[in-house]
C-alpha positions as CSV (number, residue, x, y, z in Angstrom):
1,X,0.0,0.0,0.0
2,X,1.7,3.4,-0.9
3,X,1.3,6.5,1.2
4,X,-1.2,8.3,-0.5
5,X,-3.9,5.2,-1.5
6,X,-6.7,5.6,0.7
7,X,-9.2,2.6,1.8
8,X,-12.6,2.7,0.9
9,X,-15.2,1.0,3.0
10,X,-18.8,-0.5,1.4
11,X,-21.5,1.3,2.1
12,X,-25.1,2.1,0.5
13,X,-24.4,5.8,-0.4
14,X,-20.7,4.9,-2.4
15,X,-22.6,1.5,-3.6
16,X,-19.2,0.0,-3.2
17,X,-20.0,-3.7,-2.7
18,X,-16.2,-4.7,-0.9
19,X,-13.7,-3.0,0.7
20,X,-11.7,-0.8,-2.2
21,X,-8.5,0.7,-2.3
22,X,-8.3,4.2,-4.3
23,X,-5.0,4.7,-5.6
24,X,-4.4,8.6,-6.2
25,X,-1.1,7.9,-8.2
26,X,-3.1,6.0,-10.8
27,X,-5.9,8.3,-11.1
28,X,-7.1,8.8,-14.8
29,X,-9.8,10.8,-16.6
30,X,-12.2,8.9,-18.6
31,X,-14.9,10.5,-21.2
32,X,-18.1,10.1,-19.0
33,X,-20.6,9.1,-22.5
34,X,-19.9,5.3,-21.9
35,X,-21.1,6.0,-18.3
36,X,-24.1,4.3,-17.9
37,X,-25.0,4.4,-14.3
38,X,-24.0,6.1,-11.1
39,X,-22.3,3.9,-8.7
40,X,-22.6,6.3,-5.8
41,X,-20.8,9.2,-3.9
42,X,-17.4,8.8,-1.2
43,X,-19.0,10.8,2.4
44,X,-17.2,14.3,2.9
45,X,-14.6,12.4,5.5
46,X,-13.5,10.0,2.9
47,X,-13.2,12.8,0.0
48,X,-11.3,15.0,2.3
49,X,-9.0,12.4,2.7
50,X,-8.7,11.9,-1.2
51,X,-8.1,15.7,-1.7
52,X,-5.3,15.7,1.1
53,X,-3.6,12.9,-0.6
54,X,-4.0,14.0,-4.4
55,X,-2.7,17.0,-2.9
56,X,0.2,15.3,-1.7
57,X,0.9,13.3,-4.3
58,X,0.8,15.7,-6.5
59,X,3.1,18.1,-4.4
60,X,0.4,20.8,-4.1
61,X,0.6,23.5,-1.3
């Protein structure tokens, strides 16, 4: 696990089924028209968290 991956628990508002890992040194952009469906949304906590270490690992002040 590297520094700035952050765990992501299941629960009913993310609709992640299993525990997740995010990786924010492998984050990529994707064009949203094969999107079907909405899985979900991360709780403000848990995004925070994301922010801080995108931040990070991006060397952002």
């Amino acid at each position: 696990m590297e520094e700035t991956d952050v765990i992501l628990q299941p629960d009913n508002k993310s609709g992640i089924k299993k525990q997740s890992l995010l990786r924010t040194s492998k984050i990529a952009t994707l064009d949203k028209t094969p999107v079907k469906n909405r899985l979900g949304s991360l709780n403000t906590i848990t995004l925070k968290e994301v922010y801080a270490n995108l931040k990070e690992y991006l060397r952002i002040t």
